[in-house]
N, C-alpha and C positions, 0 to 999 in steps of 0.2 A: 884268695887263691882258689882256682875251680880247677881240677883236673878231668878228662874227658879221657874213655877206654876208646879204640875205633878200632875191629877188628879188621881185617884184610886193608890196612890203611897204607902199602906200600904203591900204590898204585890206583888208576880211575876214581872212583866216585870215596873211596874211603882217603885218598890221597887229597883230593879235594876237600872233604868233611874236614879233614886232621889241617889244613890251611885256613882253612874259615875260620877251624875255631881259634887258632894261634891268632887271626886277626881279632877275633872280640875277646883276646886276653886268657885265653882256658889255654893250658899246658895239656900237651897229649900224651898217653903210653899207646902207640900203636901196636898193631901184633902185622908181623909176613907170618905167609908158610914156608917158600924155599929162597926169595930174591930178597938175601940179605942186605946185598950192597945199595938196592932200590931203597929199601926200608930207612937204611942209614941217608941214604941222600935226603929222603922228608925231614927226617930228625935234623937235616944240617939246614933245611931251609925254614922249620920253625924256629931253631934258635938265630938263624940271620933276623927272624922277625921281634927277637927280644922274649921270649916263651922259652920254657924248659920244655921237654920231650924224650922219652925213651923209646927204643924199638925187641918187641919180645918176639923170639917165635912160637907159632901155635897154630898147629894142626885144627880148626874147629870139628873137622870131621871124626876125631878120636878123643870121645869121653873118658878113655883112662890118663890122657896127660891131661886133665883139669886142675887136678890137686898140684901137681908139682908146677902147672901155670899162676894157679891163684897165691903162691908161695913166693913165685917170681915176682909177682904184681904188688907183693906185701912187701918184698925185699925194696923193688922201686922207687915204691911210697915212702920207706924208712929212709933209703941212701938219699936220693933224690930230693923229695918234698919235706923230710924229718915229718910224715903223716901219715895216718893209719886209717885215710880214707879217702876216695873219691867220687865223683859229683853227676858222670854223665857216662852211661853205657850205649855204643852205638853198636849194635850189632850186623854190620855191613859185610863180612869175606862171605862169599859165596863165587859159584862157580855154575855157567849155563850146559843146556843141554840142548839141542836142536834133533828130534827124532819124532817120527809119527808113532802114536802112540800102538799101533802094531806091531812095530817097529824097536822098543823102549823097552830092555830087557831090564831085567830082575835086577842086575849087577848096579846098572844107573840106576833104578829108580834107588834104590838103597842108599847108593852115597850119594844122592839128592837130598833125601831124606835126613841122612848124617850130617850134612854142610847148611842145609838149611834151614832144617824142623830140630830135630833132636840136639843138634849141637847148640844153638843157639840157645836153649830151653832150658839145657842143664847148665851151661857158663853162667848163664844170669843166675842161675838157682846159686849156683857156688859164689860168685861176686857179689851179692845180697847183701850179704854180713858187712863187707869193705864200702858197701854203696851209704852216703851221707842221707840222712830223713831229709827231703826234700826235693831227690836227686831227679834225675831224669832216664829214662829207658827210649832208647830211638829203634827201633827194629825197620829194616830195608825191609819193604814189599817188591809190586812191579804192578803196574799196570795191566799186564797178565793175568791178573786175578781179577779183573772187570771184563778184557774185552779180550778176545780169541784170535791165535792164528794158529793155523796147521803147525806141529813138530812142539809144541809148548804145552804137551797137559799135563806133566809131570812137575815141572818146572811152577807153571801156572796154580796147579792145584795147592802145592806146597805152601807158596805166598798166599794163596788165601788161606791156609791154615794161620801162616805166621800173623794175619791180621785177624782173626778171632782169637788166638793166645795174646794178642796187643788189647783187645779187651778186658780178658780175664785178669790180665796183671797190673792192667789200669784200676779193677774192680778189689783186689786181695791185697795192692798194695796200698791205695789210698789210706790206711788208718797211718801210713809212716809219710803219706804226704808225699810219694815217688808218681809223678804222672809216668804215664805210658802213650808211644802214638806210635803207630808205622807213618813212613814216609816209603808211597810208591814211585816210582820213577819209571817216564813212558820208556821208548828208545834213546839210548844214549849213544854216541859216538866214542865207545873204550875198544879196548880188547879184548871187552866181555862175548862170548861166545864165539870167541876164533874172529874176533874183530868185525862181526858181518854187519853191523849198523854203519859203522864208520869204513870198512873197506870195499864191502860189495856198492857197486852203484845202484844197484837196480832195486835194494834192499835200503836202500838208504831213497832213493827218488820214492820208494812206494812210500814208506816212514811219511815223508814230507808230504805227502799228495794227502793222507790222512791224519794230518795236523791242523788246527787250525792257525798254527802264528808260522805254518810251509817250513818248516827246517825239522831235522832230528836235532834230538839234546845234544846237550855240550855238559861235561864235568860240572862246568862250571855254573851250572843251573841247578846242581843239585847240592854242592856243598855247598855254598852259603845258606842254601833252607835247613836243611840238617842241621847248623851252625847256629843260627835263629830258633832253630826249636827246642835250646837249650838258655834261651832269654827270659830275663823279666816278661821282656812284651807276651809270651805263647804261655806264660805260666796258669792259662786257664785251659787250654786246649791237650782234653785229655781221655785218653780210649779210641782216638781218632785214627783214619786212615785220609792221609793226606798225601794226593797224589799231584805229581808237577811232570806232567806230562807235554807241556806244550799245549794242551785241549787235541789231543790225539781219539780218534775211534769217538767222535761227540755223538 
C-alpha cells in the first residue's frame, strides 16, 4: 500500500498527478482551497479506478492551519488506511502572477512567497514525522526559473528558490533514504494564470513557435512524470530539477 499527499490536487496538473498515481496503484489524500465539489469529483474518479482517496482543505498560503491539517492527515491515515504513515509528498497548489516587475507590488510578491516558498517549506517540515524512510518529496518548479519572459520575476524567482531548497532536502534527508526532485513544467494549457497558455491565442501560437515538439503542454504531460518519479524505475534520481517542458526556450 503506497499513499501519495498532492496538494492543490482538485484541478490542472495536481488533478493530473493525483490520476497517474491512482493508475500505478498509490491511493491519494489530495488537498483544494475553495472548490470542494471539484476535489470530490477527483476522489470519485480515483476510486472508479479501484484506489482509495480523501479530499482535505488547505490553505498552503497560511502557516497557522498546518497543525490542525497535519491532524486531519493523521485522522485520514487512521480511518481510511488503519496507517500512521505515508509514502509520497507532492507539493503542487500554487497560484500565477502576470505583472512587470515595476509593476509587482509588495501585497503579491508576499503571497507568492506564502503559496510557493514558505508554505511549501514548512508543510513538509510538519509532514516529515508521517512521511515513511524511503519516501519521496516531488516539489513543482516552472521553467521560469531557466528561461525569462516579461511579467514572471516574482513568480520565476520563487521556483528557483523552490529548486535549490529541492537540493538541500535531497542532501538533509538522505540519511532516512527520502529522495527529493523538483519537476518543472514549461507552458501548460490549465487555468493557471487566468487561463493565458490555454485561452489566449497569441500566447499560446508564441508557446508553440518556442517549442521544439510546436505545441504548448497538456496536463497530461505532466502527470504521468510526477506519477513516475515516485517508481522503482527514478529511485536513483535525486536532488534533481527535471524539467518537461516540450524542449521549450532551447
Amino acid at each position: 500500500m503506497k499513499i501519495a499527499i498532492v496538494t492543490g490536487g482538485s484541478r490542472g496538473l495536481g488533478k493530473s498527478a493525483a490520476l497517474a498515481l491512482a493508475d500505478k496503484g498509490v491511493d491519494v489524500i489530495l488537498t483544494y482551497n475553495s472548490r470542494v465539489e471539484e476535489a470530490q469529483q477527483v476522489v470519485a474518479e480515483i476510486e472508479k479506478k479501484g484506489r482509495k482517496a480523501v479530499a482535505l482543505q488547505l490553505d498552503v498560503s497560511n502557516t497557522k492551519n498546518f497543525p490542525a491539517f497535519v491532524a486531519s492527515v493523521k485522522e485520514a491515515l487512521e480511518k481510511t488506511w488503519k496507517t500512521n504513515s505515508f509514502q509520497f509528498l507532492i507539493n503542487n497548489a500554487g497560484t500565477g502572477l502576470h505583472a512587470l516587475f515595476t509593476e509587482t507590488t509588495e501585497e503579491q510578491f508576499d503571497n507568492l512567497v506564502n503559496i510557493h516558498f514558505k508554505g511549501p517549506y514548512f508543510l513538509t517540515q510538519r509532514l516529515l514525522p508521517l512521511m515513511s524512510d524511503g519516501g519521496r518529496i516531488i516539489n513543482l518548479s516552472s521553467g521560469l526559473a531557466r528561461f525569462t519572459f516579461p511579467g514572471s520575476s516574482a513568480y520565476g524567482a520563487l521556483k528557483g528558490a523552490v529548486d535549490v531548497w529541492t537540493r538541500y532536502l535531497a542532501k538533509e534527508l538522505g540519511p532516512r533514504k527520502i529522495t527529493a526532485n523538483a519537476v518543472a513544467p514549461g507552458a501548460i494549457e490549465t487555468d493557471f494564470s487566468g487561463g493565458r497558455v490555454r485561452d489566449d491565442k497569441e500566447t499560446n501560437k508564441m508557446v508553440s513557435s518556442v517549442t521544439a515538439l510546436g505545441r504548448a503542454g497538456l496536463p497530461e504531460d505532466i502527470g504521468p512524470l510526477i506519477a513516475a518519479m515516485t517508481t522503482e524505475d527514478t529511485r536513483w534520481i535525486n536532488g534533481q530539477r527535471v524539467e518537461a517542458s516540450g524542449g521549450m526556450m532551447l
